[in-house]
N, C-alpha and C positions, 0 to 999 in steps of 0.2 A: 504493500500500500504506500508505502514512501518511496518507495521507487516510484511510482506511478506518480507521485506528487511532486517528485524530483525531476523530473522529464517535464512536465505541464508547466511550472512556473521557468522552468529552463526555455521552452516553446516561446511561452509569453516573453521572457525576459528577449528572447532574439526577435523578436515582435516588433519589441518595441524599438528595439536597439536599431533594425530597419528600417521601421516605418514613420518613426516620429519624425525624426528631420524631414520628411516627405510631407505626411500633414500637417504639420507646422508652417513648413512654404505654401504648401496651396488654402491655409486656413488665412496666412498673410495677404497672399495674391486675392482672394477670393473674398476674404472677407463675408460674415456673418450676416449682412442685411442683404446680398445680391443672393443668399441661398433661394428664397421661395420665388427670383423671379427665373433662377437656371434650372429649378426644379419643375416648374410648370412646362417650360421650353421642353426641358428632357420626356416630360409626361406625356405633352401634345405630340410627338415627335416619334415617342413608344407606341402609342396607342392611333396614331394616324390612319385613316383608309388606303391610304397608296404604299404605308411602308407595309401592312397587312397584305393588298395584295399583289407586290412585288415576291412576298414569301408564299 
């Protein structure tokens, strides 16, 4: 069971160690108020009739 706990916080620990300086930058770049207007774009854009029926 410690081993299994030893591995998981190790996992996260390289998580983090990779991915923070990443979202760090794009939570800079990007900034917190322009989330709900790239999130609607990305929605409209997922969910559109022509990207539906190109697939």
């Amino acid at each position: 069971m410690f081993l299994l706990l030893f591995f998981v916080l190790l996992i996260q620990f390289f998580n983090y160690w990779m991915f923070e300086p990443l979202a760090s930058f794009l939570e800079n770049l990007l900034e917190l108020r322009l989330f709900p207007i790239i999130a609607l774009i990305g929605l409209i854009f997922l969910f559109s009739a022509k990207n539906i029926e190109e697939n």
